[in-house]
N, C-alpha and C positions, 0 to 999 in steps of 0.2 A: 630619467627613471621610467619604468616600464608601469603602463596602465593593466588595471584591471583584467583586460581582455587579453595581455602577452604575458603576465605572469602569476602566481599564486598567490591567493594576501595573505597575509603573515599575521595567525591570530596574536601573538601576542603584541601585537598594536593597539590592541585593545588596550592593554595594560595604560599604554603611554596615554592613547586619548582620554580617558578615564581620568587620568591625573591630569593631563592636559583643560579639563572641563569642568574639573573638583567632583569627582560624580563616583559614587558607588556604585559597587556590583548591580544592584538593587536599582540605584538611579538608571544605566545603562542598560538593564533589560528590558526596564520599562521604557525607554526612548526608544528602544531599535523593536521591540513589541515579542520578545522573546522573553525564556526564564531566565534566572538566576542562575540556576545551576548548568545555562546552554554556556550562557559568559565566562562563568566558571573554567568551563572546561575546555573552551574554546581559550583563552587567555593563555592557561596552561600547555595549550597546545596537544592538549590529550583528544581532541576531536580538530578538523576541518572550520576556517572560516570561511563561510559560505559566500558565492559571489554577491548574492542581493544584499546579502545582508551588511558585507562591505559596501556595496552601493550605497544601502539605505544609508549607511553610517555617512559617507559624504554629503551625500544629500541635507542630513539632519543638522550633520556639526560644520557644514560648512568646509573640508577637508579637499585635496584634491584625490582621483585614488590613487596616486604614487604615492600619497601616506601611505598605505596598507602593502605596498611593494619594496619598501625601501630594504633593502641588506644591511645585516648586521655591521656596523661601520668601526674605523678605528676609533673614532669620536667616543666608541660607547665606552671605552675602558678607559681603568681607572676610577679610582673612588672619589665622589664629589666630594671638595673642602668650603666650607662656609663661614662666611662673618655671617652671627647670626645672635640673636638673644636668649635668654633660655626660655622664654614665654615663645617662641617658635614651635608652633603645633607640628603633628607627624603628617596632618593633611594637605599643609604649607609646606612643607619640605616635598614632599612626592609631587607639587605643584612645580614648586622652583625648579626641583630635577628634570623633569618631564621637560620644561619651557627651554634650560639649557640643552639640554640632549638633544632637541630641535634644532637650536643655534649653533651649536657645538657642527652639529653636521652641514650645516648650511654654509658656515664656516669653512668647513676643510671640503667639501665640493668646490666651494666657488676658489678657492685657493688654490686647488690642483687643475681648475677649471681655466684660470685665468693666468699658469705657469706664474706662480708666487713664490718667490723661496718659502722656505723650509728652514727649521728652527734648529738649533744644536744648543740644548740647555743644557746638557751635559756639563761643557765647557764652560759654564757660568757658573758651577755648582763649586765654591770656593769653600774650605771649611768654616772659615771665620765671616759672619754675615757682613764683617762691619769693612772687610776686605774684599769680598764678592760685590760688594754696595759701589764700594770705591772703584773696582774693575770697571763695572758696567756702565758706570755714570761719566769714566772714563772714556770708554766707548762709543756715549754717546756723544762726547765731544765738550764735556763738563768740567769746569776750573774745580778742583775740590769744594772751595766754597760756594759755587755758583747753585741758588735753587733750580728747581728742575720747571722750564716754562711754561709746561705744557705735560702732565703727566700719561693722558690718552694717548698722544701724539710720539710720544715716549717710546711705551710698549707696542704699539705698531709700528715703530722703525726697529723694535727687534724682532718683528715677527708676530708678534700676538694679535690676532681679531681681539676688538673691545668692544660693548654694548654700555651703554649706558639705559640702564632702568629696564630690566631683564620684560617687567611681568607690564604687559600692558594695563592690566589694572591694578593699583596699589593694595587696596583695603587691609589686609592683616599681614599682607606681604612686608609691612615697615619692620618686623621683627628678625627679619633676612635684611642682610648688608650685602654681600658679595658672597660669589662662587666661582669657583675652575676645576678643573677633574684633572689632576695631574698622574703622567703615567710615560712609564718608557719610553712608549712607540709613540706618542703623542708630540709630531713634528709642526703642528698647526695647531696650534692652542687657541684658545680663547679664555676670556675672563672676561666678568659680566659683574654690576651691582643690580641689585633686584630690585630695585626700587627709586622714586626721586629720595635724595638724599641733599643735604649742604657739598658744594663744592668742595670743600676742604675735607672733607668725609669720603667723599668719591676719592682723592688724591691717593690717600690712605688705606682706601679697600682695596681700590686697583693695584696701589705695590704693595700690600698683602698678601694677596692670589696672587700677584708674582712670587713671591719668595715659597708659597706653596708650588707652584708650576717647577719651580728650580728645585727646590728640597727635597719633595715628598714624589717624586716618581713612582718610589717601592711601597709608597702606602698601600694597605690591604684592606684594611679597617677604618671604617670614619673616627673621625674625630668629633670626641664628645665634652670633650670641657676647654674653654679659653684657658686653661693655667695647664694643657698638655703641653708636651715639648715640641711639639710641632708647630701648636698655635703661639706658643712665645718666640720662637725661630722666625717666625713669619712678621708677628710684629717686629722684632728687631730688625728686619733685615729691611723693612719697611721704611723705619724709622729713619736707620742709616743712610737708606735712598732719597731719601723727604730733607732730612737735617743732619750732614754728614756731622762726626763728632767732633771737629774740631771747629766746628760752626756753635753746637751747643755749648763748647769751654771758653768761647770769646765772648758769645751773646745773652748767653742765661747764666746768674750766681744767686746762692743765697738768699741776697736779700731783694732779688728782684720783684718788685711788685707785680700782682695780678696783673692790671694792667699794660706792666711793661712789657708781658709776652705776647701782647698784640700789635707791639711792633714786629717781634720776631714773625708771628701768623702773617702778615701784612707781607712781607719781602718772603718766605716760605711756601705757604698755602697751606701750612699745618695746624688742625685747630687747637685750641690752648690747652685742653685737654691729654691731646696727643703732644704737646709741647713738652707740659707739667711730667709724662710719664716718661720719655725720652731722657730728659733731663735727672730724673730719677733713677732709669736704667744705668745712668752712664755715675753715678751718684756725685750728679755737679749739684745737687741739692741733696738733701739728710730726708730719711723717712717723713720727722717731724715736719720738714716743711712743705712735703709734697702732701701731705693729709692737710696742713692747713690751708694749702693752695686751693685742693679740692674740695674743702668745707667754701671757701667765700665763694670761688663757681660755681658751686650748687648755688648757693645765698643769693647770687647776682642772678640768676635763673639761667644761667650761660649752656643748662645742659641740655635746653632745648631750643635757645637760641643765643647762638655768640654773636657780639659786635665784630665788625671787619669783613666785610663782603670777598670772596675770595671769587677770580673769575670764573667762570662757566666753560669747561671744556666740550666738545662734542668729539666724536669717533669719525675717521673715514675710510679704514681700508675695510672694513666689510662691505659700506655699498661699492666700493672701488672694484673690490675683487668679484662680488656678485654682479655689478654691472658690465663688465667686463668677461668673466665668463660662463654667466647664463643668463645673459639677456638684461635687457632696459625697463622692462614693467615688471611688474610682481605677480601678474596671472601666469606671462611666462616662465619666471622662476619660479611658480607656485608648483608646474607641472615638474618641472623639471628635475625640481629638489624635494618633489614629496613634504614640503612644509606649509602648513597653513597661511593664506594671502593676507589675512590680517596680519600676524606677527610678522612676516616679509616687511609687509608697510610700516608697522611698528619700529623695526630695528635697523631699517635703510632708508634712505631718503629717496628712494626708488618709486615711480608714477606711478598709480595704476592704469594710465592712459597709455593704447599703444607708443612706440617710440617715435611713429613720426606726428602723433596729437601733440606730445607731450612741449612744455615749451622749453625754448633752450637759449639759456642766458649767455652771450658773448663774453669770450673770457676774461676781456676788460674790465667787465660788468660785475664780475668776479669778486668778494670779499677775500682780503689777504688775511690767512687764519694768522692771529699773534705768535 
């Protein structure tokens, strides 16, 4: 990426740091020592951003200036999809956007950076989810009943960059689950949860935004209620991914106890929750018993913490591809990708010590991921 001094900043970066910083018009004039209405109109791009004033901006928020030079990317298009609650403010969403749109780029840099294939979700996009489910699980080399071992691990051997815990700081961000911006051209995807979450929740958001990454390329319009048809397509297609259906017709009936669906959680990584509604989608259970099931897990407190530890996944082809092609510390890819040095270090396992400071563990030495 080109500095300050070899090319123009692009007011409307403004826009993003802004959202990037939770900070109003107002907040931002007074930080950079300017009006209201100079940010205004600089955001809009109806005036010039000024070189100091870009300066000042890295200087203040900590930014490289290849923030303020970055090009319009394919990353940017496409309409974000979210798990998310309806107590999700509009300040938090313009937050979470901003944080992916960052990732999202840094992603398909280091991906084209580091000659990473390229994605064809096209060919995934099966009409029936619970058949597309079956395809891909297929592909990945999956007995039909076999759980999936490792769901991160998963979607980056088809191609997807994954994040785990989008927002370096959580605070109200709990009310955001997951995000992806699915769209035509978008041959480098990513998908991201926005926050620490239960493993088994994670399992779930991630092949969520997948089934949006596969479905909704032509979306235009965000999605505004969990009972769209978009966001029921996405859980199903999830579910089937998680607990194919001829898994729930063996292992969940009727009269199966609360309890006995933490065996199912336990060999799955699906929380009981997501079990109860699966099992009710496919109707191996009757309304009446999926509400009673729901009543004793509330009652048990389960909805804010279920028994049954489900593993802890982590992500690696983003530092893989970012270390690989733009460099080993995160100052260097700071400049490089126009993305701020903290979120680098946030979302990759990347030094900030040069590469020959940095220490380097023998590959013996090596943990074997399960």
């Amino acid at each position: 990426m080109k500095s300050l001094s070899e090319a123009t900043p692009r007011g409307s970066r403004l826009v993003t740091l802004r959202h990037l910083e939770e900070l109003t018009q107002a907040d931002l004039a007074s930080r950079l020592a300017v009006s209201q209405s100079f940010v205004s109109q600089v955001e809009k791009e109806s005036k010039p951003l000024p070189l100091e004033v870009a300066r000042q901006a890295c200087i203040e928020f900590d930014v490289p200036e290849a923030f303020f030079t970055v090009p319009p990317d394919m990353s940017d298009l496409g309409v974000a999809t979210f798990r998310k609650s309806s107590k999700a403010s509009v300040r938090d969403e313009h937050h979470v956007k901003a944080l992916f749109g960052e990732a999202a780029r840094l992603f398909r840099l280091a991906s084209e950076s580091s000659n990473y294939r390229q994605v064809d979700l096209a060919a995934l996009a099966l009409v029936d989810e619970e058949e597309a489910a079956a395809a891909i699980r297929a592909l990945l080399g999956l007995h039909p009943h076999d759980p999936i071992p490792n769901v991160t691990r998963a979607l980056e051997r088809l191609g997807a960059g994954v994040i785990h815990a989008l927002a370096p700081l959580d605070r109200s961000l709990l009310d955001h689950d997951g995000i992806s911006r699915p769209h035509l051209a978008n041959d480098r995807p990513l998908v991201a949860t926005v926050s620490d979450q239960p493993p088994a929740v994670t399992r779930l958001t991630l092949m969520h935004e997948l089934g949006h990454l596969i479905y909704d390329r032509t979306l235009t319009t965000p999605i505004r209620s969990t009972r769209s048809p978009e966001e029921r397509r996405a859980y199903r297609f999830a579910g089937a991914m998680l607990v194919p259906a001829a898994v729930v017709r063996k292992r969940i009936t009727e009269s199966l106890t609360l309890h006995g669906y933490l065996r199912v959680k336990a060999d799955y990584g699906v929380s009981v929750s997501a079990l109860i509604k699966r099992a009710s989608d496919l109707r191996v259970i009757s309304p009446d018993r999926a509400r009673s099931l729901y009543i004793q897990h509330s009652s048990q407190g389960w909805r804010t913490s279920e028994p049954v530890e489900v593993a802890q996944e982590s992500p690696r082809l983003l530092s893989q591809a970012v270390r690989r092609g733009l460099g080993g510390n995160t100052a260097v890819v700071a400049t490089r990708s126009g993305v701020k040095e903290s979120f680098i270090a946030h979302w990759t396992d990347l030094s900030s010590l040069p590469a020959a400071e940095a220490q380097v563990i023998p590959i013996g030495r090596r943990a074997v991921a399960p």
